[in-house]
C-alpha positions as CSV (number, residue, x, y, z in Angstrom):
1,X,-30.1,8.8,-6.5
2,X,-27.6,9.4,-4.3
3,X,-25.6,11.8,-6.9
4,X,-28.6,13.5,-6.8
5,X,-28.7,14.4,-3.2
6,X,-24.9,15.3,-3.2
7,X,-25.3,17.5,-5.8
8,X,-28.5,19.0,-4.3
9,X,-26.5,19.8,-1.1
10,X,-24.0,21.5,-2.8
11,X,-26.0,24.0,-4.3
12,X,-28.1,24.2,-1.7
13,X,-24.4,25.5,0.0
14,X,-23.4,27.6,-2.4
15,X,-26.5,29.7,-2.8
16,X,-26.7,29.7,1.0
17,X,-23.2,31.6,1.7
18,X,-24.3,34.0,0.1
19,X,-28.5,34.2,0.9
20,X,-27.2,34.8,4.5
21,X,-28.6,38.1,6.4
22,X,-27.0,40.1,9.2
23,X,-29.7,40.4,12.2
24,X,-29.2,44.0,13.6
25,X,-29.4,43.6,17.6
26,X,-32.0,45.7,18.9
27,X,-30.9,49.2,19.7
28,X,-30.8,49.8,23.3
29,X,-31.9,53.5,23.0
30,X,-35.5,52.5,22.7
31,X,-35.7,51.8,26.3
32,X,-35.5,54.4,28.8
33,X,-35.4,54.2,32.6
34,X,-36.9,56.3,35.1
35,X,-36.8,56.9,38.9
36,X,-38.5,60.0,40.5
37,X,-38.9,61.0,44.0
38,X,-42.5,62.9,44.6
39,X,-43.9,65.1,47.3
40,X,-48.0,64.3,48.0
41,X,-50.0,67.2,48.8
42,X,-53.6,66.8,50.1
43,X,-55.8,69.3,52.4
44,X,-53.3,68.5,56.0
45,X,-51.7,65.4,54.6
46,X,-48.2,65.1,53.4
47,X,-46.7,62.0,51.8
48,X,-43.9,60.9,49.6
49,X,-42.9,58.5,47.2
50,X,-40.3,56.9,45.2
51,X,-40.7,55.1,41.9
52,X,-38.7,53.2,38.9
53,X,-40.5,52.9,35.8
54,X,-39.3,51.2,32.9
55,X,-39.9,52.7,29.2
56,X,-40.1,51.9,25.5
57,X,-39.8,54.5,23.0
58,X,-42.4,54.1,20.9
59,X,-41.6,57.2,18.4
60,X,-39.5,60.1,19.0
61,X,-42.2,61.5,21.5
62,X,-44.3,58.5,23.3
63,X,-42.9,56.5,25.3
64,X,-44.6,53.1,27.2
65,X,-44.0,50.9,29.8
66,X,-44.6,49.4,33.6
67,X,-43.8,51.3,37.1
68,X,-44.0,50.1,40.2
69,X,-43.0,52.2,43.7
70,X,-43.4,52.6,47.7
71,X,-45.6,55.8,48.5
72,X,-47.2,56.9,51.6
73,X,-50.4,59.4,52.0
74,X,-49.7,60.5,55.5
75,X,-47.0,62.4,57.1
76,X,-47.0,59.5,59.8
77,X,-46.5,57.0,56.9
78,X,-49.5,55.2,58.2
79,X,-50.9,54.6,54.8
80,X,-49.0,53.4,52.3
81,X,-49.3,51.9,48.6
82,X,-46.7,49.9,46.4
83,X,-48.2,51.3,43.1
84,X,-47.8,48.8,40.1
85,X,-48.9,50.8,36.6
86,X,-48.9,50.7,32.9
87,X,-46.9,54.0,32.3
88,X,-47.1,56.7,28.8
89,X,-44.6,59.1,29.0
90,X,-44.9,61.8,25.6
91,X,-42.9,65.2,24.6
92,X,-44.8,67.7,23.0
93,X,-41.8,69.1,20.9
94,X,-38.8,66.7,19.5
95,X,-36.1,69.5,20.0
96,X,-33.6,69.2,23.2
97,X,-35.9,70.6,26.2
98,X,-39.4,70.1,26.0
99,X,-42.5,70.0,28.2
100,X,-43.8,66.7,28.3
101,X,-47.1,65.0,30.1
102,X,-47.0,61.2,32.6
103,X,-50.2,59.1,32.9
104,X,-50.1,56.2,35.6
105,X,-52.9,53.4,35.8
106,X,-52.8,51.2,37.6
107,X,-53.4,49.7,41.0
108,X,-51.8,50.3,44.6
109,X,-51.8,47.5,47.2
110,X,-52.1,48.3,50.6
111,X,-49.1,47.6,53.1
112,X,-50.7,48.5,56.1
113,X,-53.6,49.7,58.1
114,X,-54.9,52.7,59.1
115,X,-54.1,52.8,62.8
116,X,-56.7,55.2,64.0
117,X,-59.3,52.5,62.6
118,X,-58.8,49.7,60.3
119,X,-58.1,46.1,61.2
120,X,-57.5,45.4,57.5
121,X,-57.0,47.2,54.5
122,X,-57.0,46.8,51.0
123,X,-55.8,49.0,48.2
124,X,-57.4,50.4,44.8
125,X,-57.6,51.6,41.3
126,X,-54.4,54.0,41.0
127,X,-54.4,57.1,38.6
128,X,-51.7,59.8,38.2
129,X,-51.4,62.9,35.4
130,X,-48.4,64.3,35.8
131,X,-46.7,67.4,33.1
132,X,-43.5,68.5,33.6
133,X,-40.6,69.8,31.7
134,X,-37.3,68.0,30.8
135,X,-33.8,68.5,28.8
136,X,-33.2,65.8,26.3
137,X,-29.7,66.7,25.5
138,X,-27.7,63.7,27.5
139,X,-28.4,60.5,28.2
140,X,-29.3,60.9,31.4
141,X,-32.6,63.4,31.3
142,X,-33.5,65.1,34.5
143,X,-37.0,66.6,34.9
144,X,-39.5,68.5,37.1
145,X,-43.7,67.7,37.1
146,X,-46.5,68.9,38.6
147,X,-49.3,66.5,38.7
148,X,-52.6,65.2,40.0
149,X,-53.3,61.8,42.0
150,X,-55.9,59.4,43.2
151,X,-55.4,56.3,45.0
152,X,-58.9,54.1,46.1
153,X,-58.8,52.3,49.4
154,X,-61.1,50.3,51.4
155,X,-60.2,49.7,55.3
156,X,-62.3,47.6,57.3
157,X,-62.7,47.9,60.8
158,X,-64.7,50.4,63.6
159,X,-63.7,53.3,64.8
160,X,-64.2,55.3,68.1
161,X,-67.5,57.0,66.9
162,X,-69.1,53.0,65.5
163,X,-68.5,54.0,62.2
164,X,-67.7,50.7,60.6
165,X,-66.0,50.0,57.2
166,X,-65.0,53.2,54.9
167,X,-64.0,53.6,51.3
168,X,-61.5,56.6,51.5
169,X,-59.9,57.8,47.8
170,X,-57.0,59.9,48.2
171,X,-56.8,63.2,46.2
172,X,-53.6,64.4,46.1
173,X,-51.1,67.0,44.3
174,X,-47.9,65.5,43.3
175,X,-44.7,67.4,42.7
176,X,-42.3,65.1,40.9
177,X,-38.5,65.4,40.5
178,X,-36.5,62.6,38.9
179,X,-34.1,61.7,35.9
180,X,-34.6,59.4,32.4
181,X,-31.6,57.6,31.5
């Protein structure tokens, strides 16, 4: 019995020197980085944000992944979100500059008040559509988009007027600038 083992290990060995396989590490190109600055445009409002999102190429023209950000819907920087989204980024040609489209969902929590009225706030349901045009030549990928935006908010509280508790959604036009690397 125990010859049997010993010669069972040894082939066992042998066949296993050469059954081994070489496990390719996983190629780092498929995930993209992205930080954008963006300009908010509403009917007297003016905000601004800044955002990293972080991307997985899914095939040579979608992209997917998570952002997350600091953005403000007044001029005062009285209102403002940290969005956290599930991101799709997608080119509509393969070739070295192309136009290309963002969709954010997701949701933006509330960091403050609105100090005209409420006495607490809480954020919403987040949605952004964004197109733009980029180079893909380099690694590093700057771009330009011109997009859409609505953030939901609830603030609680009464203002001047007896008005009590208001639901506000924020429309606003983005213009992003930023770079993929």
């Amino acid at each position: 019995m125990k010859n049997l083992i010993i010669i069972f290990l040894l082939i066992t060995l042998v066949f296993n020197l050469n059954g081994q396989t070489i496990v390719e590490p996983i190629s780092s190109s498929k995930r993209t980085n992205c930080i954008l600055i963006n300009g908010l445009f509403g009917n007297t409002k003016i905000g601004i944000g800044v955002r990293y999102k972080s991307l997985y190429q899914i095939n040579d023209i979608i992209q997917v992944g998570w952002g997350v950000g600091i953005e403000s819907y007044s001029s005062n920087f009285e209102r403002n979100f940290v969005p956290i989204s599930f991101d799709f980024v997608g080119d509509v040609f393969k070739n070295g500059r192309s136009p290309f489209y963002m969709v954010s969902v997701g949701y933006g929590i509330s960091l403050g008040e609105d100090s005209d009225f409420a006495e607490d706030s809480k954020g919403g349901l987040m949605v952004d559509i964004s197109l733009g045009y980029r180079s893909k030549k380099h690694s590093s990928q700057p771009f330009i988009a011109i997009g859409y935006r609505l953030q939901n908010a609830f603030y609680k509280g009464t203002d001047e007027y007896g008005n009590t508790d208001k639901d506000v959604i924020y429309k606003r036009w983005s213009i992003s600038t930023g770079v993929l690397f």
